[in-house]
N, C-alpha and C positions, 0 to 999 in steps of 0.2 A: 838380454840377447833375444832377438827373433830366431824361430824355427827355421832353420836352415843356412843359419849365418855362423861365422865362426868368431872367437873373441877379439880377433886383430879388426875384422868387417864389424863388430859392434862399437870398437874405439872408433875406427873413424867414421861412421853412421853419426854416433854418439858428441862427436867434436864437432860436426857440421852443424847437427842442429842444435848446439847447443852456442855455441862461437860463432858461425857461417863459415871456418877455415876449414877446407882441406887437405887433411895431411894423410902422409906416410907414417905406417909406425914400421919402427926402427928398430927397434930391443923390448924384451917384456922385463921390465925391473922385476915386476915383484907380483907374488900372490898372497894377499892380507886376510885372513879372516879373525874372530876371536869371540871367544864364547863371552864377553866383556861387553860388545857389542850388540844388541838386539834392534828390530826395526819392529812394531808393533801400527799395523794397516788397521784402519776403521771398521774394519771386517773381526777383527779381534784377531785376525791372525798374525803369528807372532812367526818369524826366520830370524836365523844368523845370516847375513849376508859373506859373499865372499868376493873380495875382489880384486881385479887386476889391473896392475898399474902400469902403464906404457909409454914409451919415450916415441915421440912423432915427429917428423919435420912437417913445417907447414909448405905445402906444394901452392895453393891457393887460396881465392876466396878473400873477406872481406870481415874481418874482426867485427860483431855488431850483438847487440841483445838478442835474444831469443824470449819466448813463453816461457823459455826455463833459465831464466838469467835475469837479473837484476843492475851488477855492474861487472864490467871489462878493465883487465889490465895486464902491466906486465908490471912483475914488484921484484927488487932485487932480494939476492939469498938476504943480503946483510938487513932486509928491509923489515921479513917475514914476524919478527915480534911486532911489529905496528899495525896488523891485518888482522882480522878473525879469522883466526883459520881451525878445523878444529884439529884437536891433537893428533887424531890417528893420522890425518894426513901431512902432518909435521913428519912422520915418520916415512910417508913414501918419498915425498921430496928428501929426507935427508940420504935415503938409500939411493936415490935416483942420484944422486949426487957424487957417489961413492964411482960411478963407472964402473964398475963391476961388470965382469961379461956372463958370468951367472946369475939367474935369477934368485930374488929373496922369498924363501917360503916361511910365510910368519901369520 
């Protein structure tokens, strides 16, 4: 997040430049974090991250690579064992899925 943004303005900040889409978000699934997980930077500094996962329609914009992207798509639910995908986020997709009007705190 940037200083003065709030976390719905960082999803879609965060989708534009990473996608080129424009979207709405719509519902927050979920808040993920887990002491299981560490992210360890070149600096030696070591966080838990914590993160939120958000359901968006796409308003605009033009699906394409980014600096932070390699490949684009769209994969069905049924497809999701044939992708790398890593495990934790097997779990927001499956929550997301759930339609729940609450969010998941995990």
């Amino acid at each position: 997040m940037d200083p003065g943004e709030s976390a719905a303005e960082t999803c879609v900040r965060e989708v534009l430049e990473e996608t080129g889409l424009d979207v709405r978000v719509t519902r927050l699934v979920g808040v993920y974090t887990s002491p299981d997980i560490m992210v360890e930077y070149a600096d030696g500094n070591r966080i838990q991250p914590v993160a939120f996962s958000f359901e968006a329609e796409v308003i605009g914009g033009e699906l394409c690579l980014s600096d932070e992207t390699t490949e684009y798509g769209y994969v069905a639910v049924e497809e999701l064992d044939t992708i790398d995908l890593m495990e934790h986020h097997r779990q927001r997709i499956e929550d997301a899925l759930q339609n729940q009007k609450a969010a998941f705190f995990q």
